[in-house]
N, CA, C and O of each residue as an XYZ file, in Angstrom:
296
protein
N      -9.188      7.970     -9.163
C      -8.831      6.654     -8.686
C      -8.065      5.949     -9.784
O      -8.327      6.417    -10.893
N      -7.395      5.188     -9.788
C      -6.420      4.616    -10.288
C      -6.320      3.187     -9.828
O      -6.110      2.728     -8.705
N      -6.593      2.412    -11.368
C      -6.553      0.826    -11.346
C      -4.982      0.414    -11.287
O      -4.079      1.072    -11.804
N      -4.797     -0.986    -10.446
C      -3.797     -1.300    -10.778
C      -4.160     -3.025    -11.029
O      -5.060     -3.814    -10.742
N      -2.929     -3.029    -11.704
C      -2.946     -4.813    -12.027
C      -1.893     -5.583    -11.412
O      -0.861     -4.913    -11.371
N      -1.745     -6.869    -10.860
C      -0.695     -7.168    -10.406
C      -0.078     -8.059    -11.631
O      -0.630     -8.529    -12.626
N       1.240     -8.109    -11.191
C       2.160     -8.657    -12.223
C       3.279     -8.957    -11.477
O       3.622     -8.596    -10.351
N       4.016     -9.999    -12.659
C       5.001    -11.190    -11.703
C       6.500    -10.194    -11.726
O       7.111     -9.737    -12.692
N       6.769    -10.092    -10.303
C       8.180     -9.506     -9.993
C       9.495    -10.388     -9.903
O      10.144    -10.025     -8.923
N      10.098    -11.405    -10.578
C      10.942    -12.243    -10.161
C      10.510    -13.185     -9.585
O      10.499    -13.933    -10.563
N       9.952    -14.085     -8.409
C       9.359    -14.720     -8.067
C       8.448    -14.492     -6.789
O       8.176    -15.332     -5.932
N       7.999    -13.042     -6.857
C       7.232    -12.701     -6.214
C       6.171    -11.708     -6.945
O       6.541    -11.264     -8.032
N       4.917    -11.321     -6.478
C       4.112    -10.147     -7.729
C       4.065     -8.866     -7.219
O       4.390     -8.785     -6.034
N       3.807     -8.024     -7.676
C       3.297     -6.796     -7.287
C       2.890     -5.478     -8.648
O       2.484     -5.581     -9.806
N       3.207     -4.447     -7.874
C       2.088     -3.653     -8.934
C       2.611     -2.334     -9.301
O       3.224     -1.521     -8.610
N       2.170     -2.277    -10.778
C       3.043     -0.681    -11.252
C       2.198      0.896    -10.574
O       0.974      1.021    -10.614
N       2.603      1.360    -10.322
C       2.108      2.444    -10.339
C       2.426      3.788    -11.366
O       3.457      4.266    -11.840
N       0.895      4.147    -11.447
C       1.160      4.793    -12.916
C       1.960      6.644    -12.476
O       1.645      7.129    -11.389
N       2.426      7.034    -12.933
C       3.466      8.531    -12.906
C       2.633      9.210    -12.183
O       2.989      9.481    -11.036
N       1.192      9.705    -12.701
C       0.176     10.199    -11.413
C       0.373     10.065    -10.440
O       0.777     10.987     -9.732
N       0.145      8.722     -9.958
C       0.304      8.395     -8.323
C       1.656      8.509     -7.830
O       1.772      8.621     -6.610
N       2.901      8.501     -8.670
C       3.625      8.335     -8.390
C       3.616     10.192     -7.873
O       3.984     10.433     -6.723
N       3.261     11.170     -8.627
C       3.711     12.652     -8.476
C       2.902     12.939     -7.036
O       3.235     13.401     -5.944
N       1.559     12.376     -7.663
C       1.125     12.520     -6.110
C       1.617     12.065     -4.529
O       1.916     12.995     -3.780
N       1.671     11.257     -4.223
C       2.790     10.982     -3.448
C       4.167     11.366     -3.003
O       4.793     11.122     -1.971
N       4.510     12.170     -4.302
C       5.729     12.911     -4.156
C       6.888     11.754     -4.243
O       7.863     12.027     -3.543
N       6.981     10.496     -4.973
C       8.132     10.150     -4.550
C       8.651      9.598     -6.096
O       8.132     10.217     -7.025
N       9.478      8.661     -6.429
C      10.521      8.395     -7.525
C      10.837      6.716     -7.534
O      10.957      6.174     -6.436
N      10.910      6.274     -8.198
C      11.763      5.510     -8.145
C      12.693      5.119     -7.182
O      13.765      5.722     -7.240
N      12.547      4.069     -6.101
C      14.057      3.924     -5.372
C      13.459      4.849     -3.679
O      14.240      5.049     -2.749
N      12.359      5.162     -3.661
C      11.948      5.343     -2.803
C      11.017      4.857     -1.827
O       9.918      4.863     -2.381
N      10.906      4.435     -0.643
C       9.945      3.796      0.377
C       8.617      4.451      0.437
O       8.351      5.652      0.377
N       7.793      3.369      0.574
C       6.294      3.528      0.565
C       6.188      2.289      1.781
O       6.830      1.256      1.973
N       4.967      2.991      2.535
C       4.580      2.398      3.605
C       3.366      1.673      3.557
O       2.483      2.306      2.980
N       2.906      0.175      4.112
C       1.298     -0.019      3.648
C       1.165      0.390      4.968
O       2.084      0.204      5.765
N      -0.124      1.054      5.365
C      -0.690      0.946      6.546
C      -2.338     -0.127      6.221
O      -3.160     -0.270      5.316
N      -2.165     -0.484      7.147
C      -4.231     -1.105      7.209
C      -4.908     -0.608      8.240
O      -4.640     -1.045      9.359
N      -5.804      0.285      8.101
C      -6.611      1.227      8.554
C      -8.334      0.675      8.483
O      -8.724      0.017      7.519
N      -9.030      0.957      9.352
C     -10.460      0.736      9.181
C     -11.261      0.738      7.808
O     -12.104     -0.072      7.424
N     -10.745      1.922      7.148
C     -11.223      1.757      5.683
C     -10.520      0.910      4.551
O     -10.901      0.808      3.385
N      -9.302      0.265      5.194
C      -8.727     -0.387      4.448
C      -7.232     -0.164      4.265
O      -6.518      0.397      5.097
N      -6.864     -0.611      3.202
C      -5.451     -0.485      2.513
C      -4.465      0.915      2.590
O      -5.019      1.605      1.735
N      -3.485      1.625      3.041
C      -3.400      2.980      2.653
C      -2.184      3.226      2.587
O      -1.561      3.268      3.648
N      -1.469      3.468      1.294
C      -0.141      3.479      0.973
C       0.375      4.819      1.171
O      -0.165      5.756      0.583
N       1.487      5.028      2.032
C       2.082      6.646      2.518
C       3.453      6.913      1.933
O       3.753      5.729      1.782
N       4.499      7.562      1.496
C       5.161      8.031      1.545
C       6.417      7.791      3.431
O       7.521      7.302      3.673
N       5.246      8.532      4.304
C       6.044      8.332      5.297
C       5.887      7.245      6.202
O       4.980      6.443      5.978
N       6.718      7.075      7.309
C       5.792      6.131      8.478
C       5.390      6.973      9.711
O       6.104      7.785     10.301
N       4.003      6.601     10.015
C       2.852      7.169     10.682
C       3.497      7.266     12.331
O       3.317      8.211     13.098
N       4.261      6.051     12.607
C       4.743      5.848     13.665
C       5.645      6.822     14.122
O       5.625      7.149     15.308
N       6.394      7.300     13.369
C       7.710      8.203     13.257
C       7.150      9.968     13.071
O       7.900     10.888     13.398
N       6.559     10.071     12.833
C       5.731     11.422     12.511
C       5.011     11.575     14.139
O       5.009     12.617     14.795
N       4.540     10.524     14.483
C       4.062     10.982     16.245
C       5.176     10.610     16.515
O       4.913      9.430     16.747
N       6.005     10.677     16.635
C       7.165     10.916     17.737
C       7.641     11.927     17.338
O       8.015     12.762     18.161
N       7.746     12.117     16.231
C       8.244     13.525     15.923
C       7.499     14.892     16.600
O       7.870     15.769     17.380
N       6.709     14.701     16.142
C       5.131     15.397     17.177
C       5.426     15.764     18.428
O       5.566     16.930     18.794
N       5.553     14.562     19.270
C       5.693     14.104     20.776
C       7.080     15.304     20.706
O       6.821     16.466     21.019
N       8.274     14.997     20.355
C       9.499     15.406     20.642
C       8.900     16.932     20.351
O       9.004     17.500     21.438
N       8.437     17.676     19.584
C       8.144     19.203     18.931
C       7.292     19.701     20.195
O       7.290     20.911     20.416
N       6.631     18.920     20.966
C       6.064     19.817     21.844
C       6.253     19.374     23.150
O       5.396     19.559     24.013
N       7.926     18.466     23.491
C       8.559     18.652     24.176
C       9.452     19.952     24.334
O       9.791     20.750     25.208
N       9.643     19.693     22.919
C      11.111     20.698     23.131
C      10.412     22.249     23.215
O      11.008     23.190     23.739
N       9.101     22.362     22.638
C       8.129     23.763     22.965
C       8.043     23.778     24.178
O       7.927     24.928     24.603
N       8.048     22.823     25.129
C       7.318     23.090     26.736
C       8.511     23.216     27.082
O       8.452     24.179     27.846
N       9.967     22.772     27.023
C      10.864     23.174     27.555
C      11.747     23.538     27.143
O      12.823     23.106     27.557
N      11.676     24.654     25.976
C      12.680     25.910     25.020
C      13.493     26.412     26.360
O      14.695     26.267     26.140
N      13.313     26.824     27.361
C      14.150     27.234     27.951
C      15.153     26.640     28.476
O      16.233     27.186     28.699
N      14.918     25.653     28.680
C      15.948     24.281     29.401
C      17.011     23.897     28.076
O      18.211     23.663     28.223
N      16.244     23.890     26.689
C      17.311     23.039     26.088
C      17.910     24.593     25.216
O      18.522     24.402     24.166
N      17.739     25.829     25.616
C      18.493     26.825     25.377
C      19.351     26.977     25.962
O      20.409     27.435     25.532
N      19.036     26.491     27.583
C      20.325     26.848     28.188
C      21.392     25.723     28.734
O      22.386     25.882     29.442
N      20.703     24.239     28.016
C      21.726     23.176     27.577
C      22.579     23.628     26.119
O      23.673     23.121     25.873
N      22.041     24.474     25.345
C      22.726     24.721     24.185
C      24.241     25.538     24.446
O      25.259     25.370     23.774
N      24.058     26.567     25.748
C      25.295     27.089     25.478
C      26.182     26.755     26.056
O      27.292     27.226     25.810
C-alpha cells in the first residue's frame, strides 16, 4: 500500500504518485487514469470500465456472427 499526500497543483491540489504505482498500473507520465467509486471505495484504473464492456459486448457479437461479417468482408 502506498501513502499519498496531497499538494497544491497551480490552483487546484492533487497527488504524486510514487514510480511503483506508477509501473504498476503500467502507465507514464502524460497518461489517463480513471477514478471509479465502487462499494469499497475509491479505485484508480488505467482504463475506462465503461469502454471495456462494450468492447466485450462487440467480441461476442462479432463471435455469434463470424459468418455474416466474413461474408460482409469480401
Amino acid at each position: 500500500m502506498a501513502t499519498l499526500k496531497i499538494t497544491t497543483v497551480g490552483n487546484s491540489a492533487g497527488v504524486v504518485l510514487p514510480r511503483e504505482v506508477l509501473a504498476r498500473l503500467r502507465v507514464e507520465k502524460g497518461d489517463s487514469l480513471y477514478l471509479v467509486e465502487t462499494p469499497n471505495g475509491i479505485e484508480l484504473t488505467p482504463y475506462r470500465p465503461d469502454f471495456a464492456a462494450q468492447m466485450d459486448m462487440a467480441e461476442t457479437i462479432m463471435r455469434e456472427n463470424r459468418d455474416v461479417l466474413r461474408e460482409l468482408a469480401k
